[in-house]
Structure formats: C-alpha cells, structure tokens
ZAFIDO-507082 format. One record per residue (C-alpha): z, y, x; residue in one letter. Coordinates in steps of 0.25 Angstrom, whole numbers, padded with zeros to 4 digits, always signed. Example, Ala and Ser with C-alpha at 12.3 -4.5 7.8 and 13.67 -1.06 7.14 Angstrom:
+0031-0018+0049a+0029-0004+0055s
This chain:
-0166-0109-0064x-0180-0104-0064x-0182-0089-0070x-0169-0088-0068x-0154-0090-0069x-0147-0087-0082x-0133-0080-0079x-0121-0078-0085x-0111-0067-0084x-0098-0064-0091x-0096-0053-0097x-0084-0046-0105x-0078-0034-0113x-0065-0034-0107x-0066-0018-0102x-0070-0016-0117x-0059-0023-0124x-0051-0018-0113x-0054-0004-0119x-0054-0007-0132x-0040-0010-0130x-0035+0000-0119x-0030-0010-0111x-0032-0007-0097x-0036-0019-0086x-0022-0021-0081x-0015-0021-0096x-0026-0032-0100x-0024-0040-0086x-0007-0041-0091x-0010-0044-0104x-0019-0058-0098x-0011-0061-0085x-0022-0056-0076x-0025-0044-0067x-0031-0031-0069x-0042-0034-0058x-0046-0047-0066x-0047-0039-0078x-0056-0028-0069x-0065-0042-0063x-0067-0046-0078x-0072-0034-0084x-0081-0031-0073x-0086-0045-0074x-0082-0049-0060x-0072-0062-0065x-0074-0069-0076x-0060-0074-0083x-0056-0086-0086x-0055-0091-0099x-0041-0090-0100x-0042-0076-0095x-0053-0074-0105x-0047-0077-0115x-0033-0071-0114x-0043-0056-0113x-0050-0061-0125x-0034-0061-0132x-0028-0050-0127x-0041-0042-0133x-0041-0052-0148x-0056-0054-0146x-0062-0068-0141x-0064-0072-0129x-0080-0072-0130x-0080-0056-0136x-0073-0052-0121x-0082-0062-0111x-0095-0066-0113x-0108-0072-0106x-0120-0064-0104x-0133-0069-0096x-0146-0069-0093x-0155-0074-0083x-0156-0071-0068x-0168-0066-0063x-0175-0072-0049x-0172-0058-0042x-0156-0060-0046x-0155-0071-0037x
C-alpha cells in the first residue's frame, strides 16, 4: 500500500486479570489444559491463542472474550519496513 501498511497486533490483559484474581501463571495454565510457558508467550504477546484457548481464559476469569484480547493498529511508516 502506498503511505503505508496498516498493522494489527493483539493485545490482552491476561497479566492484569491474572492479578486481579492472584492466580499465578501455572494455576491459570491447570485450570485451561495448557502450559505455564504459553500462558508467559500470551501475556508477553509472543503467541496469540486460539479461539478455543481464548475463550476457556475468557471463562475461567467470567469476562468476555473481547475484554481479555483485542486489536489495536495503526499504520507502518516507510522507515519500519
């Protein structure tokens, strides 16, 4: 695209509800049949879950799924390529 790309990220409050809750990353990963270190890839934004996974965090904290993950963007500059 000229003037740039627009991009798209994922982003989430799982560390916050997390928190919220004093649930630690391990006791979250039990509770939705996953491992700590994808709970540590999603919070740091490094792995985005699938909808399934999505949405068994968005149960075990009672919020929907679109208060926990959401898409923030903007566009890419020339220089970022």
């Amino acid at each position: 695209m000229h003037g740039g790309e627009y991009v798209e990220e994922l982003h989430n409050h799982v560390r916050e509800l997390r928190a919220r809750d004093r649930l630690s990353q391990a006791e979250l990963a039990k509770l939705i049949s996953a491992s700590r270190q994808t709970i540590a890839l999603i919070e740091r934004g490094d792995y985005s879950p699938s909808v399934v996974l999505a949405l068994k965090i968005a149960h075990v904290f009672n919020e929907p799924v679109e208060n926990i993950f959401e898409l923030k963007g903007g566009k890419e500059n020339e220089s970022d390529r």
